[in-house]
Backbone as numpy.savetxt, mean C-alpha at the origin, in Angstrom:
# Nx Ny Nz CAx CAy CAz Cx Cy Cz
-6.72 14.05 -27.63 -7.40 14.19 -26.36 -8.41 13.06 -26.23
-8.75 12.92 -25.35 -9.39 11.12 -25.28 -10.51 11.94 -24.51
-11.56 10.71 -24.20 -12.88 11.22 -24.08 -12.98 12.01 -22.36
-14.33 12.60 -22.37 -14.16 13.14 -20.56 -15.65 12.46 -19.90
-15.10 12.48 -18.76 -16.32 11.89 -17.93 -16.35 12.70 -16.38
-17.41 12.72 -15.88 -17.27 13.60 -14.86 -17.63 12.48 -13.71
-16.79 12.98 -12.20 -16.95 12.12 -11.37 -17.35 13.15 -9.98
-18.07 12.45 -9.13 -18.63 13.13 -8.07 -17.54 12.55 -6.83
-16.77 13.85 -6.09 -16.37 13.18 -5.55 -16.69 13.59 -3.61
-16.83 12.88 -3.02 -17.15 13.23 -1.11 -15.71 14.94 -0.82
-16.87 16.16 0.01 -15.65 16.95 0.15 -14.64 16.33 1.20
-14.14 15.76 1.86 -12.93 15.44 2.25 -12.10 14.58 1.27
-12.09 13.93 0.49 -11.82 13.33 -0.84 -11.05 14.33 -1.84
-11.96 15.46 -1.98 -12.08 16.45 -3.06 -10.86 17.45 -2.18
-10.78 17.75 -0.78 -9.95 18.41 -0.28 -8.08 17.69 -0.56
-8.63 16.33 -0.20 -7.07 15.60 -0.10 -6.75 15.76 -2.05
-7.23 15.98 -2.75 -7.08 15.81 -4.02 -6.58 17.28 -4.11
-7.58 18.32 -4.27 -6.50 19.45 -4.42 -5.49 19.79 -3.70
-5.32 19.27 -2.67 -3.96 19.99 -1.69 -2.96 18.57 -2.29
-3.10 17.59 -2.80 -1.66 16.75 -3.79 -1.47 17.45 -5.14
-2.50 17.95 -5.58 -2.37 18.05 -7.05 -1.12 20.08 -6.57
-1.42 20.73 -5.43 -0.85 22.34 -5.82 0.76 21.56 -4.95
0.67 20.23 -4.31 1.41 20.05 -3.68 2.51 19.53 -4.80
1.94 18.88 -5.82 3.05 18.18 -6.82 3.04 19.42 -7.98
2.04 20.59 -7.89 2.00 21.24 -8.81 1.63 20.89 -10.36
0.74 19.95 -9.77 -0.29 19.22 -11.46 -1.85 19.67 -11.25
-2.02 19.44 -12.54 -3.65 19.48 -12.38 -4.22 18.43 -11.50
-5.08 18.72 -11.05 -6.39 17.88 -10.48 -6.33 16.74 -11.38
-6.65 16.87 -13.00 -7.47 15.85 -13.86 -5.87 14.87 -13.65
-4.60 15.62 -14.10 -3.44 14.66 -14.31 -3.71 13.99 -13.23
-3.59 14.30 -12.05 -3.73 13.65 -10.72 -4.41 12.36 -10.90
-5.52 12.59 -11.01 -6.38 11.56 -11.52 -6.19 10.69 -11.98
-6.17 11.08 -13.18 -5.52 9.54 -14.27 -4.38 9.48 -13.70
-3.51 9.72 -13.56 -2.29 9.11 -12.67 -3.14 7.63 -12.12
-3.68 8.55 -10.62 -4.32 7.67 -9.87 -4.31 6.29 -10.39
-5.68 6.48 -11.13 -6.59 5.41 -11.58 -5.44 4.54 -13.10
-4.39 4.83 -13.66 -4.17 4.36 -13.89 -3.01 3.32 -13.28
-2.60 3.80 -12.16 -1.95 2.87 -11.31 -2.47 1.93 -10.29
-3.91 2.37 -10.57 -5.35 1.30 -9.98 -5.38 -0.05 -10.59
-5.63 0.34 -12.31 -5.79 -0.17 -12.90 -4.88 -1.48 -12.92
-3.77 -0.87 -13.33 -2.29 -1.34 -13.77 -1.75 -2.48 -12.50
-2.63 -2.36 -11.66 -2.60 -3.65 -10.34 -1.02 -2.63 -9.83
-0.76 -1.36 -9.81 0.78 -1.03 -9.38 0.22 -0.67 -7.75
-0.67 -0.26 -7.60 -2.00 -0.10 -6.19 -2.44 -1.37 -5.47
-2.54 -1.74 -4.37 -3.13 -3.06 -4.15 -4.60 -2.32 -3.57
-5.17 -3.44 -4.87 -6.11 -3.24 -4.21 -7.39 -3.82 -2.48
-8.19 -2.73 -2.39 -9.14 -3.21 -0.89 -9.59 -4.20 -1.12
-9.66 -4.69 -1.81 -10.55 -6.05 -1.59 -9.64 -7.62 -1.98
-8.05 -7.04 -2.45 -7.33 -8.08 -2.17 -7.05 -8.66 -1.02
-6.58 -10.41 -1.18 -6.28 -11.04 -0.09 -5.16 -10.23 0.48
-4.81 -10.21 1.55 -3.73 -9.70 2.06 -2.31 -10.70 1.69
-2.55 -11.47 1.29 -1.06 -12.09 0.58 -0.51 -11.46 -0.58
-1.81 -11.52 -1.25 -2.12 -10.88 -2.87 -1.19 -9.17 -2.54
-1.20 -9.08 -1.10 -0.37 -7.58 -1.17 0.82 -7.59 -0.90
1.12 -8.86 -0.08 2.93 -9.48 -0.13 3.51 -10.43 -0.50
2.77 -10.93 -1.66 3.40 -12.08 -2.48 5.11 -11.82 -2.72
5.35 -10.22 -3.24 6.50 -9.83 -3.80 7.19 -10.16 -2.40
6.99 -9.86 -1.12 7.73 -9.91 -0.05 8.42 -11.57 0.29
7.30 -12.66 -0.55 7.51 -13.60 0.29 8.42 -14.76 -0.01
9.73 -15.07 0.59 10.48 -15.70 0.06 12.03 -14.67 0.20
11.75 -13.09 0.32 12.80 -12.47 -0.43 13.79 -12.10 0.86
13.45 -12.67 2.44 14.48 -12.40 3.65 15.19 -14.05 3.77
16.31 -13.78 3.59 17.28 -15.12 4.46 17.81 -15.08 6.15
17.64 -16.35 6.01 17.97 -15.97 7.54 16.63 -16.45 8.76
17.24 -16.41 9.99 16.27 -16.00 10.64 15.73 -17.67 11.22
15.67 -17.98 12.20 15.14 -19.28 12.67 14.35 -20.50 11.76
14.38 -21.48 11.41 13.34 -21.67 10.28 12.12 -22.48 10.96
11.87 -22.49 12.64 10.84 -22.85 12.90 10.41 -21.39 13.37
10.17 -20.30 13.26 9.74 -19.00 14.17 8.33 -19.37 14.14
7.87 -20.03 13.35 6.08 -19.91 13.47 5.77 -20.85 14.00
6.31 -21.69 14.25 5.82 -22.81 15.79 6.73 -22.73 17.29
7.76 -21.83 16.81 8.15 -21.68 18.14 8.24 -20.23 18.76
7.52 -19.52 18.10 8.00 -17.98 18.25 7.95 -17.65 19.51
6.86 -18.23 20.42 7.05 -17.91 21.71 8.36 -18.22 22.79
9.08 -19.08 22.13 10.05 -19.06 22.94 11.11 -18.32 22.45
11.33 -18.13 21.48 11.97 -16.89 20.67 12.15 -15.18 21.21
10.46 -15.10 21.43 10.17 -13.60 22.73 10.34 -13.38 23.49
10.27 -15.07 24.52 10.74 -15.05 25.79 12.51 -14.92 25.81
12.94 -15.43 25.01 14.54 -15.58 24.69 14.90 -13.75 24.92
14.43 -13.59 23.69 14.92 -11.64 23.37 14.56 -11.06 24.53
13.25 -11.36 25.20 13.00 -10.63 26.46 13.64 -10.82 27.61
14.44 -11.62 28.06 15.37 -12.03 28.77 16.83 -11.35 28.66
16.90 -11.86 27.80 18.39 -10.56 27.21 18.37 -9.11 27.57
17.47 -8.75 27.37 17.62 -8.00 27.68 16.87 -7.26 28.63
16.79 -7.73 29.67 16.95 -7.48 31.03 17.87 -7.51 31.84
């Protein structure tokens, strides 16, 4: 058994925590370390990452697709929006 520490947590916080933990049917504490170890483990992105830092994995991984869309996208919208009218 590894050490314990107690944490204070806000009641709307403390509400969303017990209604996952009877919802997955675990303890509160498992819940927890779950959590925080997928905090840890960078498997969570974290708030104060760049927002790339949260789709690095995304970027590179679609083929396809115009290869100027980001200097021409506006005519791209106007294109699709036309069509379909």
């Amino acid at each position: 058994m590894g050490a314990r520490i107690s944490v204070r947590l806000q009641e709307p916080l403390l509400k969303q925590l017990n209604r996952e933990a009877r919802k997955r049917r675990i303890r509160r504490s498992d819940l927890v370390r779950e959590a925080l170890e997928a905090f840890l483990s960078g498997e969570v992105a974290r708030v104060d990452s760049l927002p790339y830092e949260r789709v690095r994995d995304l970027v590179g991984s679609l083929a396809g697709g115009p290869p100027d869309l980001g200097e021409q996208h506006r005519k791209y919208l106007w294109d699709l929006i036309g069509e379909r009218r």
